[in-house]
DOPASE-220051 format. One line per 5 residues: number of its first residue (from 0); their letters; for each residue x negated, y negated, z negated of C-alpha. Coordinates in steps of 0.05 Angstrom, whole numbers. Each point is the difference from the previous one (the first is absolute). Example, Ala and Ser with C-alpha at 12.3 -4.5 7.8 and 13.67 -1.06 7.14 Angstrom:
! DOPASE-220051
0> AS> -246/90/-156  -27/-69/13
END
This chain:
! DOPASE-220051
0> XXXXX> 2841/4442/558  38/-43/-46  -22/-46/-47  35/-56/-53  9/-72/17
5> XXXXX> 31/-60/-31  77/-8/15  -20/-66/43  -57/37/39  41/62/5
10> XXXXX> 56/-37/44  -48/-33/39  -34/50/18  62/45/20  22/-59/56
15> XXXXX> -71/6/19  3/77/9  76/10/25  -20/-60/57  -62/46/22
20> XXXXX> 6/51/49  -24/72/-29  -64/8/60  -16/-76/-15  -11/33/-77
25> XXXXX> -32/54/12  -61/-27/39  -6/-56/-39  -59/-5/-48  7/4/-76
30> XXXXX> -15/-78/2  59/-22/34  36/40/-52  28/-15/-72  -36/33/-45
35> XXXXX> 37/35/-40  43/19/48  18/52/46  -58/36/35  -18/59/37
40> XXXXX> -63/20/36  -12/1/74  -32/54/59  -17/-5/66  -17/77/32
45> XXXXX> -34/4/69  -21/78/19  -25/40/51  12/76/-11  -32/59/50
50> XXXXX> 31/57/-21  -24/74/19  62/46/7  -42/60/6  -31/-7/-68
55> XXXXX> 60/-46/-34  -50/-54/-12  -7/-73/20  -57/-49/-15  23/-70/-3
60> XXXXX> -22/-75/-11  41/-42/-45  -5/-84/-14  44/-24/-56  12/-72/-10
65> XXXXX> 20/-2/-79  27/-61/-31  0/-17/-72  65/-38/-14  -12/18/-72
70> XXXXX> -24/-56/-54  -61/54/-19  -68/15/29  -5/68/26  -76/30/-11
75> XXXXX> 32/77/26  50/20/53  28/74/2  27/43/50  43/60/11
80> XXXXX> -37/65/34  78/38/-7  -36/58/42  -43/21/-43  55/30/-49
85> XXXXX> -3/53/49  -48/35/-23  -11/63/-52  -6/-32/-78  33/-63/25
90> XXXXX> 34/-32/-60  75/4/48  -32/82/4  3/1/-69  52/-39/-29
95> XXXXX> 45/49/57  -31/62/-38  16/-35/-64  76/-15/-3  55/34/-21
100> XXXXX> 37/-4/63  -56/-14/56  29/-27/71  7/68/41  -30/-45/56
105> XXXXX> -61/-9/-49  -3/57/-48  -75/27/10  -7/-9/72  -49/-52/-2
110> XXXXX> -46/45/-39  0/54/54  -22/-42/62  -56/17/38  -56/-48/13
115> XXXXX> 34/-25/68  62/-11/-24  -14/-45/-64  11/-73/4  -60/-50/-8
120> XXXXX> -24/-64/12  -68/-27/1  -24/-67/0  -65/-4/52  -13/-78/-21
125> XXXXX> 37/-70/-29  -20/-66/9  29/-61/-33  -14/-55/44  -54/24/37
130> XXXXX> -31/30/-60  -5/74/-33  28/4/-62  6/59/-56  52/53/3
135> XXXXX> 10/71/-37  62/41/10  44/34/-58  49/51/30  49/-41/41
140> XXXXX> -30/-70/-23  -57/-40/30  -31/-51/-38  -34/-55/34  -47/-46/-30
145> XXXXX> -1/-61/30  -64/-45/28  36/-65/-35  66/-17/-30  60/-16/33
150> XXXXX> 23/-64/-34  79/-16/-5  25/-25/75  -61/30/31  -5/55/60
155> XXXXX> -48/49/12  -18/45/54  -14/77/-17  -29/39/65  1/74/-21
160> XXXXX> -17/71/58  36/62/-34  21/72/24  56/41/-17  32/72/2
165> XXXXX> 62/13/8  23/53/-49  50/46/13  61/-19/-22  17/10/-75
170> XXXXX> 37/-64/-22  18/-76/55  -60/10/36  -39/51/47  6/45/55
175> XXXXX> 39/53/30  62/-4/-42  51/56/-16  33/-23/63  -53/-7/41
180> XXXXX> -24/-65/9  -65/-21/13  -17/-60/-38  32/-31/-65  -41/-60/-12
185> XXXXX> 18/-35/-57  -51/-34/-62  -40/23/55  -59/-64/-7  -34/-30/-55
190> XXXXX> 48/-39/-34  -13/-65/-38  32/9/-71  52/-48/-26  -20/-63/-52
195> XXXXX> 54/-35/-29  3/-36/-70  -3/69/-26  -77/-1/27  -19/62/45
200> XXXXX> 43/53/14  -46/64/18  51/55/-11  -36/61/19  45/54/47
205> XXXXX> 23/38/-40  77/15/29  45/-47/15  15/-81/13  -52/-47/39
210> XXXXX> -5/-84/-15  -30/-36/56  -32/-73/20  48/-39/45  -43/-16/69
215> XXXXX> -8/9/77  -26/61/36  -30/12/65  -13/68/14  -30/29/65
220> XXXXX> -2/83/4  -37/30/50  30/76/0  6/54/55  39/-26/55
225> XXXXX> 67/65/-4  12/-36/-79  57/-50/-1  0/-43/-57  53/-33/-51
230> XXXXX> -30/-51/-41  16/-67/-53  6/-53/45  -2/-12/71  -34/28/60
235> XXXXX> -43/-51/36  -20/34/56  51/43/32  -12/-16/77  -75/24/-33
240> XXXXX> 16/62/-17  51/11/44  53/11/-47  55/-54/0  34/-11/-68
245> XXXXX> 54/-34/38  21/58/38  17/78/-14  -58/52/14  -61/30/5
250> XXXXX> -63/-34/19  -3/-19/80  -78/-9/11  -54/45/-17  -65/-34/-26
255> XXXXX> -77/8/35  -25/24/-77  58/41/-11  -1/-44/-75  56/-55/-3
260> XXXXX> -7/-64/-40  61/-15/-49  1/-66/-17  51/-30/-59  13/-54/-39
265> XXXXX> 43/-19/-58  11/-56/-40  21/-12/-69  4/75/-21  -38/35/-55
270> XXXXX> -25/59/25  -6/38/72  22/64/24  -7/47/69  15/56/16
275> XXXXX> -19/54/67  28/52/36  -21/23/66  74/23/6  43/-60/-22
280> XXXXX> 62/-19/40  10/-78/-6  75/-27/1  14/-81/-20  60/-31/-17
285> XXXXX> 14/-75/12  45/-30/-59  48/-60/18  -48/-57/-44  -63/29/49
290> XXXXX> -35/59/-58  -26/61/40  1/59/-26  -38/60/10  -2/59/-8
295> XXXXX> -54/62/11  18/75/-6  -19/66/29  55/16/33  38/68/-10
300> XXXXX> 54/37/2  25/-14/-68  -14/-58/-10  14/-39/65  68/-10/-13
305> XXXXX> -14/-31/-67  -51/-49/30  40/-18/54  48/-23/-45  -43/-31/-53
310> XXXXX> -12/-75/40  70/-18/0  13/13/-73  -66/-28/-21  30/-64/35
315> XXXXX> 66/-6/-45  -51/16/-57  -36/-58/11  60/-40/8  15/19/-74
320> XXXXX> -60/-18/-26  -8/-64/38  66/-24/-35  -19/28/-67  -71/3/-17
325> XXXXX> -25/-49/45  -21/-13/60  -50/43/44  -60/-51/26  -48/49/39
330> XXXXX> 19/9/76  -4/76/-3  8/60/-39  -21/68/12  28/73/-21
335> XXXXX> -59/44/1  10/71/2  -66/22/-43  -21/-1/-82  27/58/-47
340> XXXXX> 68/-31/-10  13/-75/-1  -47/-45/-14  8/-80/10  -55/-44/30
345> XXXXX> 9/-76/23  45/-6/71  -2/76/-8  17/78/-23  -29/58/0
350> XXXXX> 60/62/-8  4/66/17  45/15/65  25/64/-1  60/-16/-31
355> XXXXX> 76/2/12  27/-56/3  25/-18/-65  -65/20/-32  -33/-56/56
360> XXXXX> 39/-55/-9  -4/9/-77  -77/0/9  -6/-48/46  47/-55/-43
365> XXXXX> -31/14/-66  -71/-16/35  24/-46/38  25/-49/-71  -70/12/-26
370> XXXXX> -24/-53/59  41/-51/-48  -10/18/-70  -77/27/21  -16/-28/69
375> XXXXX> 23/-76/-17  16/-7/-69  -54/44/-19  -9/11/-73  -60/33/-33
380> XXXXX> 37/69/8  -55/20/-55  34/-37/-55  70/-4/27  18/63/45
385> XXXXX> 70/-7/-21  0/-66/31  -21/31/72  35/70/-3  53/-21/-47
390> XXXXX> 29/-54/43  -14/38/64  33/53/-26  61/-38/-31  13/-33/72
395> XXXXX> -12/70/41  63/25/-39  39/-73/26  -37/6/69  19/77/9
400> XXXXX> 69/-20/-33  7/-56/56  -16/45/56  51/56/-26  53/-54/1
405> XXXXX> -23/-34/74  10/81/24  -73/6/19  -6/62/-29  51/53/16
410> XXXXX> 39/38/-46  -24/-46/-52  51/-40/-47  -30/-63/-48  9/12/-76
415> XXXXX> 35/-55/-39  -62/0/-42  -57/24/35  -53/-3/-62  37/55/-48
420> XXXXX> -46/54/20  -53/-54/-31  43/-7/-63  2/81/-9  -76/25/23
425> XXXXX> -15/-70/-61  37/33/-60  -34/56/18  -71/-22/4  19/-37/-74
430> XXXXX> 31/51/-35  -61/53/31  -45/-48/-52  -56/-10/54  25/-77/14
435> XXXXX> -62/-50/1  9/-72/-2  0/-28/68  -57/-46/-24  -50/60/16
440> XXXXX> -44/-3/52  13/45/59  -57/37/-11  -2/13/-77  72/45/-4
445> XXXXX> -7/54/-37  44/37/60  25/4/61  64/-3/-17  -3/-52/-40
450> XXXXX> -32/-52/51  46/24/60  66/0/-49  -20/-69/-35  -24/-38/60
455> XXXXX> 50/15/57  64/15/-40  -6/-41/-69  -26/-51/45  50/7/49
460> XXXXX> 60/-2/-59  -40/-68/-23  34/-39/61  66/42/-6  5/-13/-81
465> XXXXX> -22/-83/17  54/-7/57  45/25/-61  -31/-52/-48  0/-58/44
470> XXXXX> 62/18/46  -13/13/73  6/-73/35  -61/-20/-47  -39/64/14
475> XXXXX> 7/-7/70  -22/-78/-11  -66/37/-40  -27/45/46  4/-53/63
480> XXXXX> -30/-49/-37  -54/49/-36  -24/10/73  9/-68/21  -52/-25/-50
485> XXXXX> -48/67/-8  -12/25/63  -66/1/17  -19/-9/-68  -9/52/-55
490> XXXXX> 71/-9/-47  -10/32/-77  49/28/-28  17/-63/-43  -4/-39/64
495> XXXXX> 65/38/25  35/-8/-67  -14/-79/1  42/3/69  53/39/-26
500> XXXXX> 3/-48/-63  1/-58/48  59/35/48  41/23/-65  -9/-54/-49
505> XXXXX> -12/57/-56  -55/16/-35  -26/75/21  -68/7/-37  30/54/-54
510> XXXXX> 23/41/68  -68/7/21  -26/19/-74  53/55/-7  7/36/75
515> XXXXX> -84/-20/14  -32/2/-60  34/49/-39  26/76/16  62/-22/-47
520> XXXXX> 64/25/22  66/-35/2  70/31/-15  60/-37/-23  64/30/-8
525> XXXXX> 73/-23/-18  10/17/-72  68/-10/-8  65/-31/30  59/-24/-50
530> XXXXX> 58/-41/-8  -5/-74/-35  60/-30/-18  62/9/46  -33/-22/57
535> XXXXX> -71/4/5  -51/54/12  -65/4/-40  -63/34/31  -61/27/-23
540> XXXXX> -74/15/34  -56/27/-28  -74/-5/25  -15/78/-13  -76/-18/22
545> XXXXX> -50/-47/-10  -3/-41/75  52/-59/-11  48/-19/75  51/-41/12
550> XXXXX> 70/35/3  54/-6/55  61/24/-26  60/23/49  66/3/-32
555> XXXXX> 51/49/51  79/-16/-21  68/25/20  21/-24/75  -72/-8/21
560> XXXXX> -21/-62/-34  -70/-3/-19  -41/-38/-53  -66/-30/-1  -54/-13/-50
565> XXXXX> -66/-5/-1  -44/-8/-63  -63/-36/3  -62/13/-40  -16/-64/-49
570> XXXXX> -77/7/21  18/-10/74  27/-65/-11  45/1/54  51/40/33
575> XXXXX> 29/21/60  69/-18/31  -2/28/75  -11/72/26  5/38/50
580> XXXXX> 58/-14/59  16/-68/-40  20/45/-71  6/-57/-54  -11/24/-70
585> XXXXX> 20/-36/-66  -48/-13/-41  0/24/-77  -49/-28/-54  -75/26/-2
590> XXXXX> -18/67/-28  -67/-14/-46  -51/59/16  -10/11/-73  72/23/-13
595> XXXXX> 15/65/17  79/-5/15  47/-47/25  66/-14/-3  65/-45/32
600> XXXXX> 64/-11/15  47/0/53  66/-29/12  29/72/24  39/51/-40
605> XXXXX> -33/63/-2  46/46/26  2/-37/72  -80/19/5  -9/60/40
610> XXXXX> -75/0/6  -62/-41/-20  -66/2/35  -75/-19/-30  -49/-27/51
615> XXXXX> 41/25/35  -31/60/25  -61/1/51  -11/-65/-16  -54/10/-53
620> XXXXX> -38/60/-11  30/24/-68  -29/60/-26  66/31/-21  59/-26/43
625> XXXXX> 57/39/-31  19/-48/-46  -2/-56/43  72/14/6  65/-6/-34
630> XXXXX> 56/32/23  73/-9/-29  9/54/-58  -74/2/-24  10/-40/-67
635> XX> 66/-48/6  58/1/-36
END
């Protein structure tokens, strides 16, 4: 993805790059690039699926258009078969039997399926250009060895016939769900794996997090005419089928076949998504800047209320995110009622719908988020889950928090800090001892627990702790211009520091060793309060832990006057000034890492303090909060 350049070459090549418009980029060939910049490969997807709802199969025809924007030769392609972890002896069937704390949507299901209701995938024949090339599949992976190499800014075409069974639903994908729903079709094709300038990325399924090639799709499915469809993308062909997107309902016309042809297409997205139901009801919602949304659920009793309500607080959630994240580019989004929970896929989710309300909406926003920090940002969740589910998850707390506030859910008040529950379930997770660094990949923890703890809430506190670091206007600065320039890339982890550096004016690389690549905890505390002189104050902090942080320091005095520090760390090289609601803070000399206490002055006597405050509290996720605060009494004289 990134390479080194000279200063000169660098600059250049950034006014060539911002003046370029992101679809002019990615179809242009590695020649017209720099190179050593910025790349990222290319696909084109054109399939044809018959799919057999009797049996729960579907043979299909797939041409991929693949375009090497890399500066390498590629002599092997590979490809996802995600079905075929379906299947008795299955390393996901194994690893499930394996941990400590196996996914009770897992556990050893997959090993008791019966021959029609495993997942599989078969490839009947590939072609590269015309031409039949080698292939052997591993378990999930099929390796493909090409007729000739794909040279750097070259396409090739890949013509492959495959057939598929559905399994029955364990984990995303299959049939007949808990709640009934026919078809759950997600990593439901043979999926071209990622290449980026960490070569080949041929994860096998094993649980969790998916990486995908940015491209176009156009996907025809032929399935029994009573099946209504949700898919990525838009329908081509309503007046066709004789369902109208554009309007509420069922399906007016009745076909000669009694099989109706689906036909979608998206652009720029990297991966694709349906689901079918024989039963859905099919509501839309027009927002005020044109986005439709929709929204398919089997409708009953208790959950039509819920449902009914969803659209119009789906709309003030994307109003939120539009002015915070970034904007929304697709045309449409879908709510899917289907999947084993939540589950995000470009333009779309799949959730489970019988829900009360609160339990929807909370669904429904955190999936939603994913379609920026997965669907358009859309990092190798792999190596960086707490980049996906840890920002999701840090901005359903602010979304849900929004809504509370706007009154669109009843009986619901907002928190003045809506991420302590974060802070709390964190200390907990540390002080259990089964922390692993962040840096591990999502497949390799050693638990459960400590993937699900570490990537949604220690990644969620990562934006929480950095609005603290940098002060608010600059993270809000960060995370529109992190989107601005990523999306519809693939962002690192070091890519979204290098914003925040650039927003802040501080150096942040030692906050990303500590929280990211280490499991070290961080607790300061206020060691001691004292008079100095006749008029002054002296104060003293101690880092109790090893992770170093900056420290704000809130002074409470007689009549409600208030006093405002804030120390910075020497490493960060910087400092902030402005927080939240225009707060300024005064700023007191560095605090060097390597010195465990810290000391200074201030031009108050003593005995007009009637309370101190480290952090202050909520702000950071301090192990041990008690004695984060002073109160008059404790130790002056």
């Amino acid at each position: 993805m990134k390479r080194f350049l000279p200063l000169g070459a660098l600059a250049a090549f950034l006014l060539l790059f911002q003046s370029l418009p992101f679809t002019a980029l990615a179809h242009a060939p590695a020649s017209c690039l720099p190179p050593y910049g910025y790349w990222q490969q290319r696909v084109d997807y054109q399939m044809e699926i018959n799919f057999d709802v009797t049996k729960h199969q579907f043979k299909g025809t797939q041409r991929l258009v693949y375009t090497n924007n890399s500066p390498d030769e590629l002599t092997r392609v590979f490809y996802h078969l995600y079905f075929n972890a379906f299947q008795p002896g299955s390393m996901m069937d194994v690893r499930s039997q394996n941990l400590p704390d196996a996914d009770r949507r897992v556990g050893s299901r997959i090993a008791a399926l019966k021959p029609e209701e495993q997942g599989w995938q078969h490839i009947l024949s590939l072609k590269q250009d015309g031409k039949d090339v080698l292939y052997k599949v591993e378990g999930t992976i099929l390796e493909v060895q090409l007729q000739h190499p794909i040279k750097p800014g070259e396409s090739t075409t890949l013509d492959m016939k495959f057939e598929a069974q559905v399994p029955l639903q364990i984990r995303r994908s299959g049939r007949d769900n808990s709640e009934g729903i026919a078809y759950s079709m997600s990593q439901w094709y043979p999926k071209l794996c990622e290449y980026d300038y960490m070569g080949w990325h041929v994860d096998p399924y094993v649980g969790r997090e998916f990486y995908g090639v940015w491209g176009d799709f156009d996907v025809t499915i032929h399935i029994a005419e009573p099946y209504i469809l949700a898919a990525t993308g838009y329908l081509v062909n309503p007046e066709e089928i004789g369902y109208g997107y554009e309007k509420e309902g069922q399906a007016v016309k009745r076909s000669n076949t009694g099989v109706l042809s689906w036909h979608f297409k998206a652009e720029n997205v990297h991966d694709f998504a349906w689901a079918a139901d024989p039963d859905y009801t099919h509501t839309t919602y027009v927002r005020k800047d044109g986005l439709v949304l929709h929204f398919f659920y089997q409708k009953t009793d208790y959950n039509e209320g819920a449902w009914e309500a969803l659209p119009r607080i789906m709309n003030r959630a994307f109003d939120y995110l539009n002015a915070h994240c970034g904007q929304y580019p697709y045309k449409q989004f879908s709510f899917v009622q289907a999947g084993d929970g939540g589950m995000e896929y470009p333009m779309l989710t799949l959730i489970t719908g019988e829900r009360p309300l609160r339990s929807l909406v909370g669904v429904s926003v955190h999936e939603l988020i994913h379609n920026w920090y997965y669907g358009m940002l859309a990092t190798n969740e792999s190596l960086y889950a707490w980049m996906d589910e840890g920002f999701t998850s840090y901005f359903s707390d602010e979304v849900m928090n929004f809504l509370k506030a706007e009154g669109m859910l009843p009986g619901m008040k907002p928190e003045e800090n809506p991420h302590l529950s974060d802070i709390s379930t964190y200390t907990a997770y540390i002080q259990s001892g089964a922390a692993e660094p962040l840096t591990t990949h999502a497949d390799h923890f050693s638990t459960n627990y400590a993937y699900g703890v570490g990537s949604y809430v220690q990644g969620a506190l990562f934006l929480h702790q950095l609005k603290y670091i940098i002060g608010e206007p600059a993270f809000e600065r960060t995370m529109l211009r992190y989107f601005d320039e990523w999306k519809f890339k693939h962002p690192t982890d070091q890519d979204f520091i290098r914003v925040a550096e650039k927003e802040s004016d501080m150096e942040l690389d030692w906050y990303w060793q500590y929280w990211i690549a280490s499991t070290k905890p961080l607790d300061y505390s206020i060691a001691s309060v004292l008079p100095s002189g006749k008029k002054n104050t002296r104060i003293e902090l101690k880092r109790q832990k090893p992770m170093p942080m900056p420290m704000d320091v809130i002074v409470h005095l007689k009549k409600g006057k208030t006093l405002r520090y804030t120390i910075p760390l020497r490493m960060m090289v910087g400092e902030k000034t402005e927080d939240p609601k225009g707060t300024r803070w005064e700023v007191l000399p560095d605090w060097p890492w390597t010195h465990p206490s810290y000391s200074f002055e201030i031009p108050v006597k003593t005995k007009k303090i009637l309370s101190i405050e480290l952090g202050p509290a909520g702000r950071i996720a301090d192990i041990n909060p008690d004695d984060n605060l002073w109160k008059k009494g404790d130790d002056s004289k």
